[in-house]
LOBARO-381018 format. One record per residue (C-alpha): x, y, z; residue number from 1. Coordinates in nm, 4 decimals, padded with zeros to 6 digits. Example, Ala and Ser with C-alpha at 12.3 -4.5 7.8 and 13.67 -1.06 7.14 Angstrom:
LOBARO-381018
01.2300,-00.4500,00.7800,1
01.3670,-00.1060,00.7140,2
***
This chain:
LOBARO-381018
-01.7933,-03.1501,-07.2843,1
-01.9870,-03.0492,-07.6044,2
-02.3499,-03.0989,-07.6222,3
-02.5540,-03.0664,-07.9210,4
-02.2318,-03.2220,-08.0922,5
-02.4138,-03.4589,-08.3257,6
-02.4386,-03.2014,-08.6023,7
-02.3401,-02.8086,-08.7223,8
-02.1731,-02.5900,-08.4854,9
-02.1672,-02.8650,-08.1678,10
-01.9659,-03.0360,-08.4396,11
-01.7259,-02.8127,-08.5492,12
-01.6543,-02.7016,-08.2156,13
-01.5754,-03.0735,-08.1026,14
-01.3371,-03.0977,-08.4099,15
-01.1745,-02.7581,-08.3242,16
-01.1255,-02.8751,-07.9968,17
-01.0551,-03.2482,-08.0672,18
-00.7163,-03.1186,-08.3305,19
-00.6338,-02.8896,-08.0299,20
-00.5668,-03.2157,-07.8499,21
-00.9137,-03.2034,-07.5899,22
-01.0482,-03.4896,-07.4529,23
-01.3891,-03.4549,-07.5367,24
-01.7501,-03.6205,-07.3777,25
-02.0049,-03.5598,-07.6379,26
-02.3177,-03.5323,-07.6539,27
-02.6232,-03.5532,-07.8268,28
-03.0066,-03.6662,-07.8864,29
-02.9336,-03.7462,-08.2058,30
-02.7426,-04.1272,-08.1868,31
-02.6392,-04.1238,-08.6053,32
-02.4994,-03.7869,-08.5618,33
-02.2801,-03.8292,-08.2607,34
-02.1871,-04.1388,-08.3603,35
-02.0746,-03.9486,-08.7409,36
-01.9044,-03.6700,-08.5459,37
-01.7246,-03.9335,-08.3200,38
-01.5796,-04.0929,-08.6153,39
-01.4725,-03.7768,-08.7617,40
-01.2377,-03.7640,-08.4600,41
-01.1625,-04.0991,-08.5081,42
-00.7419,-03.9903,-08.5705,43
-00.7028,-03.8159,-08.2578,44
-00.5200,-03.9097,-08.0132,45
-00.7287,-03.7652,-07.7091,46
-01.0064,-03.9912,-07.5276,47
-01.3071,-03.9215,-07.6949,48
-01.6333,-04.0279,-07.5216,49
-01.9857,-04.0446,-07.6678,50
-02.2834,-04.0203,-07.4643,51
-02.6941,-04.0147,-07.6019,52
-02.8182,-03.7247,-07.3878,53
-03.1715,-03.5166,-07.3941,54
-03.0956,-03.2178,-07.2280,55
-03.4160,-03.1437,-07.0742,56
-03.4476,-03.4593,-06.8941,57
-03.2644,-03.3682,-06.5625,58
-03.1990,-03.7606,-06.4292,59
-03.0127,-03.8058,-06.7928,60
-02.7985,-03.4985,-06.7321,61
-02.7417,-03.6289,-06.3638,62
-02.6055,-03.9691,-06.5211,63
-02.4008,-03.7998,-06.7875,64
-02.2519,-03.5853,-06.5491,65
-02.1086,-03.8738,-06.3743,66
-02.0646,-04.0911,-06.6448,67
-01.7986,-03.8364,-06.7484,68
-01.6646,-03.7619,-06.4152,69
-01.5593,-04.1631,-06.4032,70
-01.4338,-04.2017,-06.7455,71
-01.2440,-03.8298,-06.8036,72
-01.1708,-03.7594,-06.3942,73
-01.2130,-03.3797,-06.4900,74
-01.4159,-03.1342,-06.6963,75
-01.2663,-02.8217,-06.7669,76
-01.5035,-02.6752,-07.0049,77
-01.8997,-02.7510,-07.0771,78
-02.0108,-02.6072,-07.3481,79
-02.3876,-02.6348,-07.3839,80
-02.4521,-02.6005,-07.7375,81
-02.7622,-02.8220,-07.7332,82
-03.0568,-02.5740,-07.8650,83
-03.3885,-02.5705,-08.0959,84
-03.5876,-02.3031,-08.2342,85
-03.9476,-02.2329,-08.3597,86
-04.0907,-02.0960,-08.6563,87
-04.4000,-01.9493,-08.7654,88
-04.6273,-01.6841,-08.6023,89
-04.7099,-01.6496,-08.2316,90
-05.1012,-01.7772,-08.2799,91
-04.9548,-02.0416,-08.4803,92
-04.6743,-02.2330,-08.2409,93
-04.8910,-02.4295,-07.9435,94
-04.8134,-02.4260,-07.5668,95
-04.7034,-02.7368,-07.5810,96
-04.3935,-02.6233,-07.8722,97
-04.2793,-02.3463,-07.6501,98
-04.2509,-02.6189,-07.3525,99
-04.0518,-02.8436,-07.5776,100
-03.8339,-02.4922,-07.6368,101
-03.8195,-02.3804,-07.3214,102
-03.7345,-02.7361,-07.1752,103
-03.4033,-02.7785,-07.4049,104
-03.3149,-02.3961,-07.4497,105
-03.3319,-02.2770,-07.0816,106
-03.3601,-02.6024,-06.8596,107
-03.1075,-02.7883,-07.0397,108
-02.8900,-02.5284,-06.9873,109
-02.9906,-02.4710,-06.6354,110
-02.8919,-02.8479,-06.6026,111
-02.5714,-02.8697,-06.7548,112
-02.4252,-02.5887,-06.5885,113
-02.6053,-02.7126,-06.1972,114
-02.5358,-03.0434,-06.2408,115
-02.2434,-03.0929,-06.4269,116
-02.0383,-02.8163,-06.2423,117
-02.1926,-02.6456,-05.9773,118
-02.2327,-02.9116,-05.6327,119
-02.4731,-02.6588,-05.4279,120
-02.4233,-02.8399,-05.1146,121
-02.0386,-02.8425,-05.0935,122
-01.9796,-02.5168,-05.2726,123
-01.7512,-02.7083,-05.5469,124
-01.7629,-02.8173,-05.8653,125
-01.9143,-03.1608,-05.9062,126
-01.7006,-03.2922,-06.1911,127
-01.3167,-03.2117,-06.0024,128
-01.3851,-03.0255,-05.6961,129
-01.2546,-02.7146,-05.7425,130
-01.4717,-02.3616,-05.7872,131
-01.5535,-02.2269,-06.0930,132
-01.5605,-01.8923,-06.2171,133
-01.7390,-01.7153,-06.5208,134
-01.6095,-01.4941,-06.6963,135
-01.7638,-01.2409,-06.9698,136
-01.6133,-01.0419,-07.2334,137
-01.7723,-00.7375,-07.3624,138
-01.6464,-00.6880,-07.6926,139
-01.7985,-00.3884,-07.9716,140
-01.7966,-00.3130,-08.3133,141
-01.9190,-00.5171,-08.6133,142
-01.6453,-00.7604,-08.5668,143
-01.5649,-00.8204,-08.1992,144
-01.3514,-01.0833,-08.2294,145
-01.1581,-01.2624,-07.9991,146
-00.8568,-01.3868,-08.1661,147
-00.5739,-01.3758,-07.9631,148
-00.7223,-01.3448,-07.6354,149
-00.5967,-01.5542,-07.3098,150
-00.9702,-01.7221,-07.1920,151
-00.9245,-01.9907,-06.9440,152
-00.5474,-01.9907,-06.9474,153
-00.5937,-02.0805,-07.3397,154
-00.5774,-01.8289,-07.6483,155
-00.8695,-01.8234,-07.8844,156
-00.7583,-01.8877,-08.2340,157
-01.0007,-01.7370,-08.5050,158
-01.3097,-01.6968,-08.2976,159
-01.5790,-01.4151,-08.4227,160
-01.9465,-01.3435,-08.3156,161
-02.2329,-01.3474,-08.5368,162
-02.1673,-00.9855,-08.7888,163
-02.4771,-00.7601,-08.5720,164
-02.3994,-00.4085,-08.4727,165
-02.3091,-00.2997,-08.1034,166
-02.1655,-00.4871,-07.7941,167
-02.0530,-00.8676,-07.8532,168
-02.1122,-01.0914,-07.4975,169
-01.8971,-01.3967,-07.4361,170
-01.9618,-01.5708,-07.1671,171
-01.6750,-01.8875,-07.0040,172
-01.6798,-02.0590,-06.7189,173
-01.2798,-02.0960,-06.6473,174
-01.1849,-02.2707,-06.3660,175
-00.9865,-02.0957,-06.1092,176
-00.5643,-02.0878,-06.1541,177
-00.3427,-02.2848,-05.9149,178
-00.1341,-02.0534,-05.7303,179
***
């Protein structure tokens, strides 16, 4: 799952993961986008599922969630990519901006992680019931990059954080390996 895939790095990260042979359910406000990213994909040979989603609306991210759980049966790996920003000086941006903000940046992804994996009441994951874990890794220096790393049972090809100076945090949610 890749939301925020209509355009720039939600994108590229579906194509990544589409020539890697994923299935993919993406997502995005923005219907001309997904539906230009979807075609991009258009060659694969994965299922490749499109879905118009606002992030901050919590009954849409209930419905995607199992929207995708019928048509894909499993989600391995959300990655909520979905995200705005403001610009201009404090005095300047209005209450009603940093709500918009706060609504996509921090409850969208409060929403994609609840209700697309975590099922409170059952202790399992809503999409396959099984647990998830997360796991973090703390990488420094100006590079940090991952390349070559097992995440998730799969090795990162070619990943690098943004070029800042000190520690690098990744953050996955992997889901636990069969014994």
């Amino acid at each position: 799952m890749v939301t925020g895939a209509g355009s720039g790095i939600g994108r590229a990260l579906a194509q990544q993961l589409a020539a890697a042979g994923s299935a993919l359910a993406l997502a995005d406000i923005d219907e001309a986008g997904l539906l230009e990213t979807a075609q991009s994909l258009e060659k694969k040979r994965a299922l490749v599922t499109r879905h118009m989603l606002d992030v901050a609306d919590e009954a849409g991210v209930r419905s995607f969630a199992e929207d995708v759980a019928g048509r894909h049966g499993r989600v391995t790996l959300l990655i909520n990519n979905a995200g705005v920003s403001l610009h201009g000086d404090f005095e300047e941006i209005s209450l009603d901006d940093f709500r918009w903000l706060m609504n996509i940046n921090f409850w969208g992804t409060v929403y994609g992680n609840k209700l697309l994996f975590a099922d409170t009441e059952a202790g399992e994951t809503r999409a396959h019931r099984e647990p998830f874990k997360r796991v973090r890794i703390n990488r420094s220096g100006r590079t940090g990059a991952l390349r070559g790393q097992q995440v998730c049972g799969a090795r990162i090809y070619g990943s690098t954080p943004p070029r800042t100076s000190g520690q690098q945090r990744w953050r996955f949610l992997c889901p636990p390996r069969r014994h």
